[in-house]
Steps between C-alpha positions, in 0.01 A plus 500: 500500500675801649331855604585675184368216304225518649434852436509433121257265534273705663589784310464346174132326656425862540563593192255243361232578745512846373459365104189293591380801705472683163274223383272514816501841594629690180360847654763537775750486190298681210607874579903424519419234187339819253826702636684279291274356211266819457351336174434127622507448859249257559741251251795638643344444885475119386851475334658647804321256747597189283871628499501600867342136586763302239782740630390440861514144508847455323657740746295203794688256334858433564508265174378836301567781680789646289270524180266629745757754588578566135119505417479792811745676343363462126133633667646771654645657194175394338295744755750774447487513157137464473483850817730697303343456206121547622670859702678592175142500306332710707 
């Protein structure tokens, strides 16, 4: 496996570390979670763990890591949407 390989693997192993994290220690991620989903954070602190850890462990993957990439990408707008929107209601 070469170096920058490598780094995707450990970047996307990350990456799913950090979704599971929400599950186990959802505090650390509660305040930057209501930024985003003012009205339902607590489901919106579990949807974002389950799509960090899915996300996370296609990017680990070689045989799925460009719909992991795509799924990144896809989240990413997802998050922006879902700022500018909670900024724009207050």
């Amino acid at each position: 496996m070469s170096e920058s390989n490598s780094l995707v693997t450990l970047a996307g192993v990350g990456l799913a570390a950090t979704g599971v994290a929400h599950f186990v220690v959802p505090d650390a991620f509660r305040g930057i979670t209501e930024a985003a989903f003012p009205d339902d954070a607590a489901t919106a602190l579990k949807i974002n763990g389950g799509l960090e850890t899915a996300i996370g462990t296609a990017i680990a993957l070689p045989q799925t890591r460009k719909i992991g990439f795509v799924g990144l990408g896809l989240y990413g707008a997802y998050l922006a949407v879902n700022i500018v929107k909670a900024r724009s209601a207050n």
